[in-house]
C-alpha positions as CSV (number, residue, x, y, z in Angstrom):
1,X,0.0,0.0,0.0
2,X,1.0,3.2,-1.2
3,X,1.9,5.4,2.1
4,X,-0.5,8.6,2.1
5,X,0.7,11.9,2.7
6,X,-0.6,14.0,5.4
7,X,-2.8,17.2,3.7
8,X,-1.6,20.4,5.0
9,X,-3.9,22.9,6.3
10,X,-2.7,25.9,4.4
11,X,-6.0,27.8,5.7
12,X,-5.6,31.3,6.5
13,X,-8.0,33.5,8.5
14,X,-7.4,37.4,7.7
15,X,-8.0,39.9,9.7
16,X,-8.9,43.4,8.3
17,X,-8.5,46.7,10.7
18,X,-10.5,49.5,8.9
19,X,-9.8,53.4,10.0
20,X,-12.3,55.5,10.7
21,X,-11.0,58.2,8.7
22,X,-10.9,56.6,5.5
23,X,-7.1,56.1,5.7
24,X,-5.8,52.5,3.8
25,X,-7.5,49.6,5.2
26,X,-4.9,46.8,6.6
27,X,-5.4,43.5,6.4
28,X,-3.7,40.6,8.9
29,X,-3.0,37.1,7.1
30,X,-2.8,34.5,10.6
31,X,-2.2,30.2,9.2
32,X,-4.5,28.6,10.6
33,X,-1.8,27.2,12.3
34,X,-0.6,30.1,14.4
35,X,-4.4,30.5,15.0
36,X,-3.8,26.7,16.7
37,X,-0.7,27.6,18.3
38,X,-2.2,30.5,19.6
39,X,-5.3,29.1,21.1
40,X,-3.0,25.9,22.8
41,X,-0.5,28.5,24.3
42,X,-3.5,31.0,26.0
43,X,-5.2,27.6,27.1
44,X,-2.3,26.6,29.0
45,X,-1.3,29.8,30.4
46,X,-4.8,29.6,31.6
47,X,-4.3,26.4,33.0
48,X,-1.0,27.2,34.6
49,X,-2.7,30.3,35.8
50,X,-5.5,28.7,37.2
51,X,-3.2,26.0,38.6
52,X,-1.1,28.8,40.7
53,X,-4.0,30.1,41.9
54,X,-5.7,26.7,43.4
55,X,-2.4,26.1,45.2
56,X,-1.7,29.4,46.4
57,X,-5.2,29.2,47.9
58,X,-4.3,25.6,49.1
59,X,-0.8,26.8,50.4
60,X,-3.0,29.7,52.1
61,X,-5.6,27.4,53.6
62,X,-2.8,24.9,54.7
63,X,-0.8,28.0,56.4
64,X,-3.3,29.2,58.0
65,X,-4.7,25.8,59.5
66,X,-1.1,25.2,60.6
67,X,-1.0,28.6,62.4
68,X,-4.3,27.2,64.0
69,X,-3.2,24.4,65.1
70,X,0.3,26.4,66.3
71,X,-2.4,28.3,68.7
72,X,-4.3,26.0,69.6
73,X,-0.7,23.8,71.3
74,X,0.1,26.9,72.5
75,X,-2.5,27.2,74.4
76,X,-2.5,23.9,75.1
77,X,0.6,24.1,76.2
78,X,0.1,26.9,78.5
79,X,-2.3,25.3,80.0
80,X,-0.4,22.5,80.8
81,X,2.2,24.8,82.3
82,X,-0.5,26.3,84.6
83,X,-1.6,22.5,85.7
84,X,2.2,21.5,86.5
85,X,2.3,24.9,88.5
86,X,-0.7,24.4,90.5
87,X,0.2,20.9,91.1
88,X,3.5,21.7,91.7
89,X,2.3,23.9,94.2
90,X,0.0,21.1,95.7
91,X,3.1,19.0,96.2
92,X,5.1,22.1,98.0
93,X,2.4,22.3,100.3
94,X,2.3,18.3,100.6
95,X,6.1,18.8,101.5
96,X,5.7,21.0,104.1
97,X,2.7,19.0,106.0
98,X,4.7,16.2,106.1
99,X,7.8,18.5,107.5
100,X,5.1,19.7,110.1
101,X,4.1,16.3,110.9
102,X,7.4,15.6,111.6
103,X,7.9,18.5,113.8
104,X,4.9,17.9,115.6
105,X,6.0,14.4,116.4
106,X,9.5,15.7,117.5
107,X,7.7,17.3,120.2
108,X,5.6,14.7,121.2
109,X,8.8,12.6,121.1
110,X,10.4,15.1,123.6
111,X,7.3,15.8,125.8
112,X,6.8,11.8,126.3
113,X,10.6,11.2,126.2
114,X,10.5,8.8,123.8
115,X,12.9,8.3,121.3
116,X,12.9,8.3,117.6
117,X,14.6,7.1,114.6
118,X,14.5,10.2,112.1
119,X,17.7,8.6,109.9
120,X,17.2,9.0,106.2
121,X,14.8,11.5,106.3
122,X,16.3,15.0,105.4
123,X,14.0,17.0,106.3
124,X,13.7,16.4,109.5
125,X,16.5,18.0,110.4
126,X,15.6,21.7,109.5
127,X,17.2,24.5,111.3
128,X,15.2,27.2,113.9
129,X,15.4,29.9,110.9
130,X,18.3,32.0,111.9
131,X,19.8,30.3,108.1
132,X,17.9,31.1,105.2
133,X,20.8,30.2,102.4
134,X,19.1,28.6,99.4
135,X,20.8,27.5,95.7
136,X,20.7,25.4,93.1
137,X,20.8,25.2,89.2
138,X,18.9,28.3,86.9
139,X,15.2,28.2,87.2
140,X,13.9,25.6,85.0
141,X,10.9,25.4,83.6
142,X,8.3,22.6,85.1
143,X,8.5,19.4,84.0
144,X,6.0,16.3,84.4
145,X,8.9,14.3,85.1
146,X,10.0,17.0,88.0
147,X,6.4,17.3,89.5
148,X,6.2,13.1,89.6
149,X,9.2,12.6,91.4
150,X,8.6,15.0,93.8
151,X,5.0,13.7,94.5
152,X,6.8,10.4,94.3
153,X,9.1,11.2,97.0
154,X,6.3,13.0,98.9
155,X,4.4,10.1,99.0
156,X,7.6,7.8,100.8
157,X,7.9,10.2,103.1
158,X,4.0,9.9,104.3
159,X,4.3,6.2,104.4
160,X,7.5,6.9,106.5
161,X,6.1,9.5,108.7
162,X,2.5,7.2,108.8
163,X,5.0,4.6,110.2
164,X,6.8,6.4,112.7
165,X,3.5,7.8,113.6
166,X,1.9,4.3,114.0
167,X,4.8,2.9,116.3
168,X,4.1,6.3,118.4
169,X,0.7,5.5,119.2
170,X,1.8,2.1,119.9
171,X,4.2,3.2,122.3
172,X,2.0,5.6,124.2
173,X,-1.3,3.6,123.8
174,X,1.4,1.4,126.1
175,X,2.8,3.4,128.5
176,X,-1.3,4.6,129.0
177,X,-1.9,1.0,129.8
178,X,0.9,1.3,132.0
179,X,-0.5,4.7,134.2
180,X,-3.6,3.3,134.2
181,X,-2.4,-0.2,135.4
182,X,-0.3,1.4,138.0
183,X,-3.4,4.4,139.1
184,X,-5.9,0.8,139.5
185,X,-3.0,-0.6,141.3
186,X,-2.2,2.9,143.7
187,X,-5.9,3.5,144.2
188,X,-6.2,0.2,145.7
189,X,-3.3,-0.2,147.9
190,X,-4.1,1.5,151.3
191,X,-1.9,4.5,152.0
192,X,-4.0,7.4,153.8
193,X,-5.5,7.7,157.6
194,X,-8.4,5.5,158.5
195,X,-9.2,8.8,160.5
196,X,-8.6,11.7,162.5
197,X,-6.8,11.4,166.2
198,X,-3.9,10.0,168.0
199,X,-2.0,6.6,167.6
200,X,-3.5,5.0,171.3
201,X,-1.6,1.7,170.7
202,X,1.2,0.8,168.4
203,X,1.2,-2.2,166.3
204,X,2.9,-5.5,167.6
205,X,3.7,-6.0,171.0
206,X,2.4,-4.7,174.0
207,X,1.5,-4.7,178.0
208,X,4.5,-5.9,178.9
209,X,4.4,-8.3,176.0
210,X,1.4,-9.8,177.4
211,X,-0.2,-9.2,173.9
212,X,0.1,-9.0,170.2
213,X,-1.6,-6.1,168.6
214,X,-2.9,-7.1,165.2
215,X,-3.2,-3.3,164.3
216,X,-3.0,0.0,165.2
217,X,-5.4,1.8,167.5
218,X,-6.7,5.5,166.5
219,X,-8.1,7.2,169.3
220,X,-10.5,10.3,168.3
221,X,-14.3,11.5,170.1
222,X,-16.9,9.5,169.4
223,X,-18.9,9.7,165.8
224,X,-15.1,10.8,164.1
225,X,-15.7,9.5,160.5
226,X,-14.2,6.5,159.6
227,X,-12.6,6.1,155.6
228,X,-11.8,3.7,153.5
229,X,-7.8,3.7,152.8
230,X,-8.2,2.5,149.5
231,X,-10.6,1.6,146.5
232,X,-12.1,-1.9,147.2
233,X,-15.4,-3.9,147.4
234,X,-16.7,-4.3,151.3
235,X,-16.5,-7.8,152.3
236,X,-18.0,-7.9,155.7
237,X,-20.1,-4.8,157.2
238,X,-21.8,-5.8,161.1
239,X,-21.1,-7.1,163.9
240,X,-17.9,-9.4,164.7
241,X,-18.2,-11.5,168.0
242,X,-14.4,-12.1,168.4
243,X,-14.1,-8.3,169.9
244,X,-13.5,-6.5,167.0
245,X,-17.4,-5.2,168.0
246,X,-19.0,-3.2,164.7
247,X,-16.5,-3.9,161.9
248,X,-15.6,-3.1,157.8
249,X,-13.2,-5.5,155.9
250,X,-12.3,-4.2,152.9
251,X,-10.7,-6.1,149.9
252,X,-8.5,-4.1,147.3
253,X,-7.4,-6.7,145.1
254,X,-3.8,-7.2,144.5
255,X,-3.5,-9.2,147.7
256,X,-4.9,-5.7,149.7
257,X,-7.3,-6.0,152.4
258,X,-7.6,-3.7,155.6
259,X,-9.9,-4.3,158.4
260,X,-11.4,-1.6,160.8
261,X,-12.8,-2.3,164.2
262,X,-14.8,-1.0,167.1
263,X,-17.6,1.4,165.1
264,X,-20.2,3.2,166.7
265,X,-21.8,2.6,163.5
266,X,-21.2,1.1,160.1
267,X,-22.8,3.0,157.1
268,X,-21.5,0.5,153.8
269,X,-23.1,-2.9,153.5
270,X,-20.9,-6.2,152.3
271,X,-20.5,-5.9,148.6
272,X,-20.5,-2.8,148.1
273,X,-17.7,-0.9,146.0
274,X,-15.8,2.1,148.0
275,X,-13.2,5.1,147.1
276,X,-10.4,5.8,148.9
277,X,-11.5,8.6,151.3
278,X,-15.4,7.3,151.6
279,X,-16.7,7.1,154.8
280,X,-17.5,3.7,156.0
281,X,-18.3,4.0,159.6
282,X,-18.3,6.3,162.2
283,X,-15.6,5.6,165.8
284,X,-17.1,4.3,168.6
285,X,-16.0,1.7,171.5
286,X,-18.1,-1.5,170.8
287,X,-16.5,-5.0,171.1
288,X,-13.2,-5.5,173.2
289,X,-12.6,-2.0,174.0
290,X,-11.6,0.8,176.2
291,X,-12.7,4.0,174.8
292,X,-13.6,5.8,171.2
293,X,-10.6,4.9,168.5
294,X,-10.5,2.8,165.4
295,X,-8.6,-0.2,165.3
296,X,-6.9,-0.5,162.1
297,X,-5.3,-3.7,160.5
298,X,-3.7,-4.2,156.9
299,X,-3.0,-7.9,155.6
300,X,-1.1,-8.4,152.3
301,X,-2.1,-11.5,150.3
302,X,-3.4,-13.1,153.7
303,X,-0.4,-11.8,156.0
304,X,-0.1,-8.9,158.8
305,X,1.8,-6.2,158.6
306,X,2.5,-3.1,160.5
307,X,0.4,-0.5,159.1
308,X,2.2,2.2,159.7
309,X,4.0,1.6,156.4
310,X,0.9,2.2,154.5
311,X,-0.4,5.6,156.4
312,X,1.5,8.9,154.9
């Protein structure tokens, strides 16, 4: 097959520019084909044109979204600064509870005279405030990291204190056991006059060693109130046959028990609880006796003894 030859388009499209003042008409002769070349070029100007324009409005939109977005972490940001701050602050004041904590048990400590083990614990060794020197590196800006281990460290240092606090309470709750233990134990051992008046007749020996006194004799008028030299619960309250006339035993536990003979008149009844300094009677001279007096005994888990060494 013969090959055909591409036609040329010699078209021409003339353009005629006519005066209006009757000079020479002028006429243009454009080929088609500049006419094409023409037309392709101002298409793609308008394309590149329009192309510049779409991405200077994207680049526009972009920038300004980015700036956005800029303020809105800055803000952001700032905020977070002012939530580190005011927890920061939190954890300051956190700090210096637990320092007052400690302080506050340093003086229980001293007051009770116990002692304490403060080792390891830095900041319980402040000074009185004469010394205010204070240092370190520049100011830095807050941290997370910084704020956590400090709130880290605050929280040990509760534990610690909540410890040492703890084994405080132990302690005293102890030695208040103790007081108490010891108060039940002074309350009931006899150590005040039964009553008022003068010692008639010693205890032990006496009349020429014709007798053993049991007791003590306390001579005083008749109706001079008779009390109890100790807490205890009455035991007997009424008459004794064996001389001892109207008589009070009284049993203060812990092997204490006191007797009190010769009454006028007894006012407790058996089984009755007394304080130390309650009248139980009133002096008189019933049973084996000579005159108005108490006589007074003390026994110590069952045995006698002189009680002169349990009157102050």
């Amino acid at each position: 097959m013969e090959k055909r030859e591409k036609s040329v388009d010699n078209r021409e499209y003339t353009i005629k520019i006519i005066p209006h003042q009757g000079s020479d008409v002028r006429s243009i002769h454009l080929p088609i084909q500049w006419i094409k070349y023409a037309l392709g070029s101002v298409l793609a100007v308008v394309l590149l044109l329009a192309g510049a324009f779409s991405y200077s409005v994207y680049s526009s939109y972009s920038l300004r979204n980015e700036a956005s977005q800029i303020e809105k972490l800055k803000e952001a940001n700032s905020l977070q600064q002012e939530q580190l701050l005011e927890l920061s602050k939190k954890a300051n004041n956190l700090q210096d509870a637990v320092d007052q904590l400690g302080q506050i048990e340093k003086e229980l400590r001293q007051l009770t005279g116990i002692a304490g083990d403060d080792s390891g614990d830095a900041n319980s060794n402040k000074s009185n405030g004469t010394h205010n020197g204070q240092g370190g590196p520049l100011k830095q800006k807050l941290d997370i990291k910084d704020v956590s281990s400090a709130l880290d460290d605050v929280e040990k240092r509760v534990e610690k204190r909540k410890a040492s606090l703890e084994r405080l309470r132990d302690i005293l709750n102890e030695q208040h056991r103790q007081i108490q233990e010891q108060e039940s134990i002074n309350a009931s051992t006899p150590s005040i006059w039964p009553s008022t008046g003068d010692i008639s007749s010693p205890y032990g020996l006496r009349w020429g060693g014709s007798d053993f006194h049991p007791g003590i004799d306390i001579a005083d008028d008749y109706g001079t109130p008779i009390v109890a030299t100790a807490d205890g619960i009455v035991t007997v309250a009424g008459w004794n046959s064996g001389g001892y006339g109207n008589m009070v035993d009284i049993d203060h536990g812990n092997g204490y028990m006191t007797r009190y003979g010769h009454a006028q008149q007894v006012v407790v009844s058996a089984g009755e609880h007394v304080k130390r300094g309650q009248v139980i009677a009133y002096m008189g001279s019933t049973g084996f006796s000579t005159g108005p007096h108490v006589h007074y005994e003390v026994r110590v888990n069952g045995q006698l003894v002189n009680p002169s060494g349990y009157i102050r």
